[in-house]
N, C-alpha and C positions, 0 to 999 in steps of 0.2 A: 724614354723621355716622359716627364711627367704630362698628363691630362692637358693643364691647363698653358701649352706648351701648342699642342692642335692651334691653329691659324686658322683665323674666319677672315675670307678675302673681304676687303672695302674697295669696292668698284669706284667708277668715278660717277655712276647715280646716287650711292647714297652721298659721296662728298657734297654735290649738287642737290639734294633733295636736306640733306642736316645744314647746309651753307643757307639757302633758301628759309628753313623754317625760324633761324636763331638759334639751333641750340649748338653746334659748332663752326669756332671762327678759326677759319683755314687760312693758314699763306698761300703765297703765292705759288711756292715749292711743293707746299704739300696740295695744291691743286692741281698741279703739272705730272703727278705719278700716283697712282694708286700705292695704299698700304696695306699692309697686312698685321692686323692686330692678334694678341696673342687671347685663348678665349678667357684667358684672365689677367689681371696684372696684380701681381703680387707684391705687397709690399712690407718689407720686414719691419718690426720694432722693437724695443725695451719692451721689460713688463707691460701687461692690461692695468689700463691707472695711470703709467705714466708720461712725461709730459708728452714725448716722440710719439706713442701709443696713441693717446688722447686727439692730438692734430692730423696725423695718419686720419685716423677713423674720420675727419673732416674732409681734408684731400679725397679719400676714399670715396665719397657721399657722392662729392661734385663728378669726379670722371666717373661715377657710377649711372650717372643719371644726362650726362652730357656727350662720356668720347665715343658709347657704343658697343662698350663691352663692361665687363666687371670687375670692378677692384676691389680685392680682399686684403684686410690686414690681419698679419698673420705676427701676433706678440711673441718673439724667438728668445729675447733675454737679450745681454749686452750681444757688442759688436762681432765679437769673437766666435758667437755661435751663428752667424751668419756667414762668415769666409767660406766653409767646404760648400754653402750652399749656393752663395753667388757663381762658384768656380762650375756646381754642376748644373747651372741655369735653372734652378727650381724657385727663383726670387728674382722679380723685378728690378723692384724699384728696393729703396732702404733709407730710415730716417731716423736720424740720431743728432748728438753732436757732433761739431765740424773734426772736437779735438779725439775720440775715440777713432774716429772715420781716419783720420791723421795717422794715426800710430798702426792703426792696420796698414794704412799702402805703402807707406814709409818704414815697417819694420821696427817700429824705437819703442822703448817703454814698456808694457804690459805685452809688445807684439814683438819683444827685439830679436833680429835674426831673421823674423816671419814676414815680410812683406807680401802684400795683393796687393798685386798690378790691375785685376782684373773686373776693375770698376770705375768709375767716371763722374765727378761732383754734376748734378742737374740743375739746384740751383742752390743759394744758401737765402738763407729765411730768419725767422722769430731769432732775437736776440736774447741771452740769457748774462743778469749782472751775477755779478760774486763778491762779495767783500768779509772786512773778519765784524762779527757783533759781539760786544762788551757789555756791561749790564747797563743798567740806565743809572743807577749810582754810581758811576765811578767817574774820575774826574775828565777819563778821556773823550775828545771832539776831533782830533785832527790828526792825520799818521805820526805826524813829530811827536805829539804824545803817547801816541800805542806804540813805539819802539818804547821808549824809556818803559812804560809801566806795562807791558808786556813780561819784562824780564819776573823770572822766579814765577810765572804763571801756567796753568795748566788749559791743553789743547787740545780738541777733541780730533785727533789724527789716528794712522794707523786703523784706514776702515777697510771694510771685507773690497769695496769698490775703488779701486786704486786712482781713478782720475779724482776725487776729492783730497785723496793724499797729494795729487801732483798740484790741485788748486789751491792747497798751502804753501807748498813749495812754492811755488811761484806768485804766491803773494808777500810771502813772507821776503821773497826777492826783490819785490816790488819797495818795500819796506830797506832797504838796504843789506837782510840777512842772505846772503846768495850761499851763506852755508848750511842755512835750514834751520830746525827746530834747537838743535846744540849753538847754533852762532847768537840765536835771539832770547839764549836763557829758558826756554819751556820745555814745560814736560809732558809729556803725549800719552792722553788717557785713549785708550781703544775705543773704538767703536764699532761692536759685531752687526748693529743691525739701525735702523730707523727709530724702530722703539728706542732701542737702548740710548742714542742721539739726542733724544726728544726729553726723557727721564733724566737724564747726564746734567742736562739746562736745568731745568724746572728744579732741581735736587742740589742744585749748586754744587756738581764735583766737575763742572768746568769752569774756567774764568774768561774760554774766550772760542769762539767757535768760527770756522770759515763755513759761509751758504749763501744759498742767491735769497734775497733779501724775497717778501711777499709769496714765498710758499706756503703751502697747507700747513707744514711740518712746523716753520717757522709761526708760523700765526698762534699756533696751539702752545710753541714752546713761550710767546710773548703774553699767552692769559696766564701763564704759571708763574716768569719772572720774566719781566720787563729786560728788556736788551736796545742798544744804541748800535747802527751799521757806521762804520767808520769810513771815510773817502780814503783813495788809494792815490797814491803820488802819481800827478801828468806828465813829470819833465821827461825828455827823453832819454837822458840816462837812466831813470829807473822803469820807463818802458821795453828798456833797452836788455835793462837784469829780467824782469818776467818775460822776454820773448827770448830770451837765452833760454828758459826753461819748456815757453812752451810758444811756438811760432803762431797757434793760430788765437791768443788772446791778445785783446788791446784793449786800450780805454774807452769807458762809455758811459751814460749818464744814466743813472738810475732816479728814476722821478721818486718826488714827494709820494706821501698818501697813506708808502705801503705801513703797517708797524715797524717800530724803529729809524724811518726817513721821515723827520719831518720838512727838510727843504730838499730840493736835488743833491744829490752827490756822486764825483766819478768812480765809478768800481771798475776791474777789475771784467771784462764781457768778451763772453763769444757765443759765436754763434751757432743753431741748429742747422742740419743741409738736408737733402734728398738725393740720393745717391742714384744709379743707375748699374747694373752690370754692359761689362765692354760690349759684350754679345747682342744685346738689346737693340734691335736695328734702327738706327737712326729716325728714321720715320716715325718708330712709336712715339720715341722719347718728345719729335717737333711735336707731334700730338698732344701729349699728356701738357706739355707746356703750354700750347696754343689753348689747350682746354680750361688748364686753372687758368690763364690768365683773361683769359673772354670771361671769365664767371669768378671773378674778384671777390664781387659783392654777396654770392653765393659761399665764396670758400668764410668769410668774415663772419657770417651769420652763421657760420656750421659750429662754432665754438670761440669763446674767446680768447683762448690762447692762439686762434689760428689769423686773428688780427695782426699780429707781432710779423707777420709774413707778408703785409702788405704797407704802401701800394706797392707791386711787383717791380713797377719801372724804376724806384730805390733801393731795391733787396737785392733781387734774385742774383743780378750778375756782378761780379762788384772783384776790385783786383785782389782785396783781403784774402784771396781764398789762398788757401794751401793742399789742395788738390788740381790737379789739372778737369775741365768741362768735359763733358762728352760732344762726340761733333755735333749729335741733334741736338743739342741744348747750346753750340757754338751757332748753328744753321738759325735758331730760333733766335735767340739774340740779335746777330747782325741783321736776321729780318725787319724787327724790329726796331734799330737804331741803338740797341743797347750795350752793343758790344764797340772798345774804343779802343785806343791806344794803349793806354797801360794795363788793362785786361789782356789783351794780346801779349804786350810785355811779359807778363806774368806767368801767360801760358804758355809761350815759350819757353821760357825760364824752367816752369815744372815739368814741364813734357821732355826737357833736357834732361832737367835732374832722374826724370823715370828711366832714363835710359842708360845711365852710367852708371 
């Protein structure tokens, strides 16, 4: 078993002596039983750099300095290279998107046939939009127009990361194509790498790109050549064609500011989570929650991507999800008052579906 695996017991003086000083805010439950922390908590991500990576290292900071032990983030690469490690407890915690996390416990997609059972959503967090961007000359402003002058255009699809190819897919869904890049008329330039992405724009061998609008990536491609973010259709029919493709995106409002928005507009969103292995004793996981959420204004100040995750009482627990909760993060909830009706709905519903 790995090192950081070893258990440093939490008595009930240190609960009483960190409850006393401010720096841990304990339930009720987690006062009633001592726990046993593990002497690390580990917590997986994408590359160093990115976004999951970046916010981690935030999270990190707070229960480094708050729950009593140390957390380390540990940059593993996508979601895939974290399953054998969840399964032999060598990793905590785990922060991605909701929809890579998705395709791993459910089997589909990039994971199909391979399902993990063997982890638990803890909470879900920062919102990320998506939509497609056009140049800033052209005549388009509104989906009814990016269908028409879409057609006979070129796409920047077919990347080495396959959830950006499924974020066409499913916008172009959104758009009324549910048969993909051959039903909307486009042609689909590759994309091997970020550079190559970045160059593709700037260089005009794309006419029309899907991304989350106010990234680094984007920002550089918009001092090269200007680009316009187009809104994505709200009614429920064509919510209806992109949650056929992928169940954990919906509709969201991406503000003014960034380049390319200059007023609100709906894209295309979903959201980041923090994951848990099943193994991980309920105890810790009340902890680690009870910790960021006493120290809010800690976690917000640690980065600004890590704002997108608060206030907690609107995020964390929410019926959107498409993974089932872990019970310490079910226990911290209903402590809390934050767990209701259709979250329960829901978790039954998936705790169902994990079993058949």
């Amino acid at each position: 078993m790995s090192i950081h695996k070893k258990s440093l017991f939490v008595g009930a003086s240190f609960l009483m002596a960190t409850a006393v000083t401010g720096q841990f805010s304990v339930s009720a439950d987690a006062n009633a039983q001592s726990v046993k922390l593990p002497r690390q908590i580990i917590i997986a991500t994408n590359r160093v750099g990115g976004v999951s990576n970046t916010m981690a290292n935030g999270f990190a900071k707070v229960l480094t300095q708050f729950v009593g032990t140390k957390a380390t983030v540990r940059p593993v690469g996508n979601a895939a290279k974290w399953m054998g490690m969840i399964k032999s407890d060598d990793i905590d915690l785990g922060m991605t998107s909701v929809t890579e996390l998705s395709w791993a416990y459910w089997g589909t997609n990039a994971y199909k046939g391979r399902p993990n059972r063997t982890f638990s959503l803890v909470a879900l967090g920062r919102r990320s939009a998506w939509t497609f961007m056009v140049p800033e000359e052209s005549p388009v402003h509104t989906p009814e127009q990016l269908k028409t002058w879409m057609r006979g255009k070129r796409l920047s699809h077919k990347w080495i990361n396959p959830i950006i190819d499924h974020l066409n897919r499913a916008g172009l869904a959104n758009l009324g194509f549910t048969g993909g890049l051959a039903q909307a008329g486009l042609t689909a330039v590759p994309v091997s790498s970020y550079k190559v992405f970045v160059s593709l724009w700037i260089e005009n061998k794309v006419d029309v790109i899907g991304t989350p609008p106010g990234i680094p990536l984007v920002r550089r491609m918009q001092a090269g050549r200007k680009g316009r973010f187009i809104p994505m259709f709200t009614d429920a029919a064509a919510v209806a064609r992109m949650q056929k493709v992928e169940p954990a995106y919906y509709i969201g409002t991406q503000r003014a500011g960034v380049p390319g928005v200059k007023k609100p507009i709906q894209a295309l969103s979903f959201d980041y989570c923090i994951i848990a292995r099943n193994s991980l004793d309920k105890g810790v996981v009340q902890k680690v929650l009870e910790t960021l959420y006493a120290h809010q204004k800690e976690l917000g100040e640690s980065h600004g991507l890590v704002k997108g995750w608060l206030p907690a009482d609107k995020k964390w627990a929410n019926d959107r999800t498409v993974l089932p909760y872990h019970p310490g993060a079910i226990d911290f909830y209903k402590a809390k008052g934050l767990w209701n009706d259709k979250i329960e709905a829901k978790q039954a519903e998936l705790v169902a579906r994990s079993k058949g």
